[in-house]
C-alpha positions as CSV (number, residue, x, y, z in Angstrom):
1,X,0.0,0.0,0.0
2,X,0.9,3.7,0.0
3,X,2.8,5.2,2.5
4,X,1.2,6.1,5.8
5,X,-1.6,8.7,5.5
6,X,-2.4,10.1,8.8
7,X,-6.8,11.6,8.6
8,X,-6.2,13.1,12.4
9,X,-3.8,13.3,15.5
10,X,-5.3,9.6,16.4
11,X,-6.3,7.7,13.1
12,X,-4.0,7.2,9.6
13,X,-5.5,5.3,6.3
14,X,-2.5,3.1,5.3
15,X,0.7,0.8,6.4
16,X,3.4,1.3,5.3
17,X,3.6,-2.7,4.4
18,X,2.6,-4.4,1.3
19,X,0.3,-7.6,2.4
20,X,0.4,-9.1,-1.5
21,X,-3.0,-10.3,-1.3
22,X,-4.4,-11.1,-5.5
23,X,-5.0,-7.9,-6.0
24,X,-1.0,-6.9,-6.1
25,X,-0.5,-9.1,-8.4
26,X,0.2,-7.5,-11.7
27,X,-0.6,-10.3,-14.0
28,X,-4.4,-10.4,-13.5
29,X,-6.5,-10.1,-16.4
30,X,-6.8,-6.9,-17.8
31,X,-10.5,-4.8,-18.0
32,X,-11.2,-3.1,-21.6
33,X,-14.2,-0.7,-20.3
34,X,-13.9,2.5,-21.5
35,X,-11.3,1.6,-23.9
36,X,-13.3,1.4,-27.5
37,X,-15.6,4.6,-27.8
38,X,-16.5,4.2,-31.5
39,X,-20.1,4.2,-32.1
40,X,-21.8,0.4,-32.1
41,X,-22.6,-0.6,-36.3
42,X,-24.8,-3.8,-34.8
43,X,-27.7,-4.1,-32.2
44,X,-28.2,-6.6,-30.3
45,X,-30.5,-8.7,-32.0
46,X,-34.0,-10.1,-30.6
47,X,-32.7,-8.1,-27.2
48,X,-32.9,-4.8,-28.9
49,X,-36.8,-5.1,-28.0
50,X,-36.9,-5.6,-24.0
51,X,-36.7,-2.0,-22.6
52,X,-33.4,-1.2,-21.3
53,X,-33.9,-0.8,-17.4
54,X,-35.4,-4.8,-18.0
55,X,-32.2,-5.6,-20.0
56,X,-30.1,-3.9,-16.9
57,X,-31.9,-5.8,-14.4
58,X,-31.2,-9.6,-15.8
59,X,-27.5,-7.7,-16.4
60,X,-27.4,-7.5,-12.7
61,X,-28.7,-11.1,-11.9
62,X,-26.1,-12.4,-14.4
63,X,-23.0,-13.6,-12.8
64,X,-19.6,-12.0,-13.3
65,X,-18.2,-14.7,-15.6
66,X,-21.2,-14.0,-17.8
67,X,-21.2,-10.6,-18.4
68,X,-17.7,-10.5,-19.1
69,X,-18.9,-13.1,-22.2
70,X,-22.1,-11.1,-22.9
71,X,-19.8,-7.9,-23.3
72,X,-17.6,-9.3,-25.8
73,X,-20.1,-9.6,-28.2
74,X,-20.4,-6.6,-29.7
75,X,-19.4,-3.0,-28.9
76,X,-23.4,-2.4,-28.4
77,X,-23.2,-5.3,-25.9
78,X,-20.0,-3.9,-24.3
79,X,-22.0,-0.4,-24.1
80,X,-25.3,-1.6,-22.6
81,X,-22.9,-3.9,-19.6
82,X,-21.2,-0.7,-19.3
83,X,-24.1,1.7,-18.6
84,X,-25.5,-0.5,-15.6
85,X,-25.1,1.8,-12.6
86,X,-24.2,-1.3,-10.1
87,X,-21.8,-2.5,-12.3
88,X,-20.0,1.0,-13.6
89,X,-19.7,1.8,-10.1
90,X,-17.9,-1.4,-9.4
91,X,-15.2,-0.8,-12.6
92,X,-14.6,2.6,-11.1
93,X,-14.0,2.0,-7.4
94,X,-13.2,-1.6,-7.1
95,X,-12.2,-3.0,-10.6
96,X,-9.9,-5.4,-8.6
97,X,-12.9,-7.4,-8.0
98,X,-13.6,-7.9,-11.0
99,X,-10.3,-8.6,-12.5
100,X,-9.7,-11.2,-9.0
101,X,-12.6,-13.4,-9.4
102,X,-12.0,-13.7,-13.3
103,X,-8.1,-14.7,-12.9
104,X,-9.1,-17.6,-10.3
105,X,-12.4,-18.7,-12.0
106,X,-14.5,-17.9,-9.4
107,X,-16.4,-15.2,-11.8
108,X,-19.4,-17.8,-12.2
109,X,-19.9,-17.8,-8.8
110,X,-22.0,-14.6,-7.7
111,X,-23.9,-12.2,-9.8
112,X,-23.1,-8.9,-10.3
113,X,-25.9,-7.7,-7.7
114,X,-24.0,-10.0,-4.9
115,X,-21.1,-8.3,-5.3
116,X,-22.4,-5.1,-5.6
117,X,-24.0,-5.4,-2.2
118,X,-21.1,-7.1,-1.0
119,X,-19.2,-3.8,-1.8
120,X,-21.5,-1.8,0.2
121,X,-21.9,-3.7,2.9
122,X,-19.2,-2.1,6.2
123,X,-18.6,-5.2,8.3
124,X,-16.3,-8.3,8.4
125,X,-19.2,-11.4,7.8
126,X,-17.3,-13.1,10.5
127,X,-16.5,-10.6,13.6
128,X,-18.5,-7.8,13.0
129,X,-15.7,-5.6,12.5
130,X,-14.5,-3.0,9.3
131,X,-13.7,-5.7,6.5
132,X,-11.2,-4.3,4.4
133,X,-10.9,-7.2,2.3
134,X,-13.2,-9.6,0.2
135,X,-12.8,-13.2,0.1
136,X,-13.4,-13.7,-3.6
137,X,-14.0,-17.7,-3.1
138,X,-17.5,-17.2,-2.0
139,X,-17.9,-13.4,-2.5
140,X,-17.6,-12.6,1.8
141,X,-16.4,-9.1,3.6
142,X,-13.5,-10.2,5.7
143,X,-11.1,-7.9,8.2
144,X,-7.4,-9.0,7.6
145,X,-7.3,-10.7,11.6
146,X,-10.4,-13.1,10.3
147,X,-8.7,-14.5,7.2
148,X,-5.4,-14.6,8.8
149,X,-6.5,-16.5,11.7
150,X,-10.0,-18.2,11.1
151,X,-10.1,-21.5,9.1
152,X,-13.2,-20.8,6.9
153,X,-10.4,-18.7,5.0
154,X,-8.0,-21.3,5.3
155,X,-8.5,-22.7,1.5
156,X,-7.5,-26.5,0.7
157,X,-5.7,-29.1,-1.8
158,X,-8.1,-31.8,-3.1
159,X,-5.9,-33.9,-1.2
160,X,-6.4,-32.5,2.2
161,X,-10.1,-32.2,1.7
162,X,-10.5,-35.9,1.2
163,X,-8.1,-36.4,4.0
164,X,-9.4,-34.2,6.4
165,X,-13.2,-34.5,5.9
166,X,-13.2,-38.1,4.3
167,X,-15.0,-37.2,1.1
168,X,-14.7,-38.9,-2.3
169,X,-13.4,-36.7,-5.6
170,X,-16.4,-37.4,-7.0
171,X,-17.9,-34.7,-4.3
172,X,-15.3,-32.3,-5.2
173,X,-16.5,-30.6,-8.0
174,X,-19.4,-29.5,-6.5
175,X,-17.8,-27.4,-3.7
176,X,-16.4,-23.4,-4.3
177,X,-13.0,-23.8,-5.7
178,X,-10.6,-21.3,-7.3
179,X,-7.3,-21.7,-9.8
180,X,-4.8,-19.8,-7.9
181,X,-2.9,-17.0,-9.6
182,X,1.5,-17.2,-9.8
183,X,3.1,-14.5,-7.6
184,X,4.0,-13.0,-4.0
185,X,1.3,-13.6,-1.5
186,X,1.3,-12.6,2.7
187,X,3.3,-9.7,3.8
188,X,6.4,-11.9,3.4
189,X,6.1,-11.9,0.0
190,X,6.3,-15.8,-0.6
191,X,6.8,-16.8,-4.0
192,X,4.4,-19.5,-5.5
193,X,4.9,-19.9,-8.9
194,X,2.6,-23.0,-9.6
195,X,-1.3,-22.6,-10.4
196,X,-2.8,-25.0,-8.0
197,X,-6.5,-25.4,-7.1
198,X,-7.6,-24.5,-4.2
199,X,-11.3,-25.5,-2.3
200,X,-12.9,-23.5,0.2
201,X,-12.6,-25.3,3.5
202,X,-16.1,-24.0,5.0
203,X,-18.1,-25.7,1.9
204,X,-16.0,-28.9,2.2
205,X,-16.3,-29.3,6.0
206,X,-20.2,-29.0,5.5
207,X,-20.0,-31.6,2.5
208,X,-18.2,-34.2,5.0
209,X,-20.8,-33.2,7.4
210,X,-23.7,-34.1,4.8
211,X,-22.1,-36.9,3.3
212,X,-21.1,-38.7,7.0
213,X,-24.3,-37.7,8.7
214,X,-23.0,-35.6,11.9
215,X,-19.5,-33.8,12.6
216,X,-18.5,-36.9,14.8
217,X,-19.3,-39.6,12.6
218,X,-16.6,-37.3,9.9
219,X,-14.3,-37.3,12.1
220,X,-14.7,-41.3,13.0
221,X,-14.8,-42.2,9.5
222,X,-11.5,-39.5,9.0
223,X,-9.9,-41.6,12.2
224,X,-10.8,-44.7,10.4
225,X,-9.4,-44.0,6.7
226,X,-6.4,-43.3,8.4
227,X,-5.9,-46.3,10.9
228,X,-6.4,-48.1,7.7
229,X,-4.1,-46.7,5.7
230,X,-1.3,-46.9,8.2
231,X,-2.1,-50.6,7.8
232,X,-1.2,-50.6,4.7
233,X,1.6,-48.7,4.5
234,X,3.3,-51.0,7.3
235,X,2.1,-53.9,5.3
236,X,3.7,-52.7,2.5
237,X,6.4,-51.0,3.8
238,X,7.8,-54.6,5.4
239,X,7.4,-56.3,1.7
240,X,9.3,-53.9,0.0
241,X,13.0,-54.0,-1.2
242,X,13.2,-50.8,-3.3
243,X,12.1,-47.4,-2.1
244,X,10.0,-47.0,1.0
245,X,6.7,-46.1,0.4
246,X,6.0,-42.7,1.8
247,X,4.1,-42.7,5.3
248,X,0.1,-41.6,4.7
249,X,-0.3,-37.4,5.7
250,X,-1.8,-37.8,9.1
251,X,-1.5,-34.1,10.7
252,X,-2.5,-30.9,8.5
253,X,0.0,-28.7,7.7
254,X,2.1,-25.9,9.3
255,X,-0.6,-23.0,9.3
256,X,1.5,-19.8,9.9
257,X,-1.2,-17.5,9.4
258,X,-0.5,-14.0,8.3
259,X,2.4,-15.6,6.8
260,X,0.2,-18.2,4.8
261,X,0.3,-17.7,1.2
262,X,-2.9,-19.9,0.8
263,X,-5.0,-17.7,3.1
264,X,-3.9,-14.2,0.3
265,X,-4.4,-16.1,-2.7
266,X,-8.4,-15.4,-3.2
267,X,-8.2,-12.3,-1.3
268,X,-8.5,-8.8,-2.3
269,X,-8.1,-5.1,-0.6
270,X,-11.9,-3.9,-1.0
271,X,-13.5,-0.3,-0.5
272,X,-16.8,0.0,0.8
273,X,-19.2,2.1,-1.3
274,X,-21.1,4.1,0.6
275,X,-24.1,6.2,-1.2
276,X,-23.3,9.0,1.4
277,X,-20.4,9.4,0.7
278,X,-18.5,11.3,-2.5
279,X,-15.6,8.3,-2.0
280,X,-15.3,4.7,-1.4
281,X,-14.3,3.8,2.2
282,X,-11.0,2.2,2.9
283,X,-11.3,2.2,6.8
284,X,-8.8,3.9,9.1
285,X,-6.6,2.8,11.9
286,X,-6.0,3.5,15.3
287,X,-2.9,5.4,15.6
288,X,-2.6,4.6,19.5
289,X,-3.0,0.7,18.8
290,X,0.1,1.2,15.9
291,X,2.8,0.0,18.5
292,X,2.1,-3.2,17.3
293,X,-0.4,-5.2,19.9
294,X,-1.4,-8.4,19.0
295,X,-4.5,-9.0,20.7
296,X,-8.0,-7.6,20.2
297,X,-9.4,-5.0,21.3
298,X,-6.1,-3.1,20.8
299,X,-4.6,-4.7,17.4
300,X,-3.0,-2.9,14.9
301,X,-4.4,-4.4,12.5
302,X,-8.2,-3.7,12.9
303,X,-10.1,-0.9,11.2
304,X,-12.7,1.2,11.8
305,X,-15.5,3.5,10.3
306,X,-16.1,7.3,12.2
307,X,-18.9,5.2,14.2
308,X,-16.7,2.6,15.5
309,X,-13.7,4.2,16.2
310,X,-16.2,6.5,18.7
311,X,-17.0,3.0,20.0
312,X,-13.2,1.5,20.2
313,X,-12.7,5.0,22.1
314,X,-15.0,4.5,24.7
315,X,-13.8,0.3,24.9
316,X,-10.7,1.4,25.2
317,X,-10.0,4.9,26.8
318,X,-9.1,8.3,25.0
319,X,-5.9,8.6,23.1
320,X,-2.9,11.3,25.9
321,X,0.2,11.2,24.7
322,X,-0.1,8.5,21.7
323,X,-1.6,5.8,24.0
324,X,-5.5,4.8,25.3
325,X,-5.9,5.9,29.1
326,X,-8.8,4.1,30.3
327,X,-11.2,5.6,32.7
């Protein structure tokens, strides 16, 4: 992000830390709006006769994915997409979310109307608190300590989805997923230069749920499959005389969080747009929390709007001297 931009003696806008989350990547895929202003030489065919605010509205309900195809049709297509209020005000103020959900495939997954509303909603869907972000998976407002911490944002291999939650690859393709995009992701800036698919871990844990019956017969069957295949790898293991056969995954991976490139790789930095306001909302920070505490209600990583800053104020104490003084 920018450098630090401080609004007031207490609050600033930016770190002065890049997070590489999708949207920092440079090689997403590119938006045309705007770009061809000649004048249309074809209609649109049969379409030309349903009034345009009817055309808009099934624009709306369309997903992502969709439009993007329905554009590219002709430049009469391209200008009716284009004229749709929801959606212009999307290019203009959060194109990223555009360009994010079409680089991972996930642009089939919610209409433009979902993530229109998603854009103007304030709060993280999980805490409650300013979500900064958008978790592009599943279209869902997230604050940067939820989908560095929380599992829902944890995404997951094919592989770890059957091992964890004991469901078949026939189930798979069913569940939100997302092609991951090469480049740096987490505020390390790891490198990950494969595509790899990726499948949201909330969906899957419900499928094992469905599919086994209750959480504890999933994690019975999951105890099971692996008592079993621990069997077998002994049973093999003592009948070979080549290579060793390598011992079955039976502990997830190390996590690490906000240094997890997994939990940046279908996230995106996301203004709210607020009607009553002239500009999107990016949220500001407490500039008595900045001395970097990690735990809530004081991290330096949370934001706020006007309204809950008055409310982290009177949680926490007014700001003397650069610090809260409680009461």
């Amino acid at each position: 992000m920018a450098a630090i931009q401080q609004l007031s003696e207490s609050t600033y806008t930016f770190l002065s830390i890049i997070d590489h989350t999708l949207d920092d990547i440079e090689s997403l895929c590119r938006l045309d709006n705007g770009h061809d202003r000649r004048v249309p030489c074809y209609g649109l065919g049969s379409l030309e006769i349903v009034p345009l605010e009817v055309l808009q509205m099934i624009i709306l309900r369309l997903d992502i994915q969709s439009i993007t195809h329905f554009r590219r049709v002709n430049r009469r297509a391209g200008l009716v997409v284009d004229q749709v209020p929801q959606y212009k005000q999307i290019i203009v103020h959060a194109p990223a979310s555009i360009r994010g959900c079409l680089s991972i495939r996930t642009g089939f997954s919610f209409s433009c109307q979902d993530l229109y509303d998603k854009l103007r909603t304030t709060n993280c869907d999980s805490c409650g608190d300013f979500g900064g972000y958008l978790y592009l998976v599943t279209c869902r407002r997230v604050c940067f300590l939820c989908f560095t911490e929380k599992t829902d944002y944890l995404p997951l291999l094919r592989s770890d989805v059957i091992r964890k939650f004991g469901l078949r690859p026939k189930y798979l393709a069913k569940l939100p997923s997302f092609k991951s995009v090469p480049g740096r992701y987490s505020s390390r800036g790891i490198q990950c230069r494969r595509r790899i698919t990726l499948i949201d871990h909330s969906a899957a844990r419900e499928a094992g749920i469905v599919v086994h019956g209750d959480s504890n017969s999933m994690k019975q069957y999951v105890s099971e499959s692996l008592t079993k295949n621990l069997e077998i790898h002994k049973s093999r293991n003592s009948t070979s005389t080549g290579a060793k056969p390598r011992l079955p995954r039976s502990a997830d991976s190390f996590d690490g969080f906000s240094s997890n490139p997994l939990r940046f790789m279908g996230i995106i930095r996301a203004p709210v747009l607020d009607a009553r306001m002239a500009e999107p909302q990016w949220g500001f920070h407490c500039i008595a929390c900045k001395p970097h505490h990690y735990g809530r209600p004081l991290h330096w990583r949370r934001k706020y709007t006007k309204e809950s800053y008055r409310d982290h104020i009177r949680e926490c104490g007014e700001i003397i001297g650069g610090k809260h003084r409680p009461e």
